[in-house]
N, C-alpha and C positions, 0 to 999 in steps of 0.2 A: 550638405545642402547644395544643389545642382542649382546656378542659375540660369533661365535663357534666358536671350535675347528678345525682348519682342518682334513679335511677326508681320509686318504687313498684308493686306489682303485687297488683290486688285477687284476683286468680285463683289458686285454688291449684295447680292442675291447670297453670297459664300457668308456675307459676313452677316446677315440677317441672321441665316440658322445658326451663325454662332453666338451671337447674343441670348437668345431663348437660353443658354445654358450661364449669361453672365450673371456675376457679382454685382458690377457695378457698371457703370457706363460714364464715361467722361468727357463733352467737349472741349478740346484743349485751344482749339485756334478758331478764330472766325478771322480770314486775313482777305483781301481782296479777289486775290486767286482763287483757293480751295478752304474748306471747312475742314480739320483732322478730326475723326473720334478716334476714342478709345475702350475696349470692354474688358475689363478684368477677366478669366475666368480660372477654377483654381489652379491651374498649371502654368498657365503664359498669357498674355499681353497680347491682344491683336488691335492692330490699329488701319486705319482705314482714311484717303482725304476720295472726302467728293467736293464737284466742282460746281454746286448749284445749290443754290437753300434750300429747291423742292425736295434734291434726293438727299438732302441731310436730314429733313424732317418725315421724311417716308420711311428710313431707316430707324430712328427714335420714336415712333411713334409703335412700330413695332417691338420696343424694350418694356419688357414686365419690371421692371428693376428700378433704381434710383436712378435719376440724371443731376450730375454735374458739370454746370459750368463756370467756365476760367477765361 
């Protein structure tokens, strides 16, 4: 079994189309600065910080999937 590393993704718009294919989705951080997500999908881990609630909840809002948060 190969593992990666998880991927970050500067693009928001990159990481939209990649949710449409995620498992799961997870918010990990709500910190001062930025918001991290996260989306499962079967091979690797992308993750993603924006730095404004709106574009946190533009992004999730677009998830078919479960949301978790932490």
């Amino acid at each position: 079994m190969v593992i990666s590393m998880p991927m970050e993704i500067k693009d928001k718009n990159e990481f939209i189309k990649l949710i449409q294919h995620a498992k799961r989705i997870i918010v990990v951080r709500r910190l001062p600065k930025y918001i991290k997500i996260k989306a499962r999908l079967s091979r690797r881990l992308y993750t993603i910080k924006v730095y404004s609630e709106e574009e946190a909840e533009e992004i999730l809002k677009n998830a078919k999937v479960e949301i978790v948060e932490y």
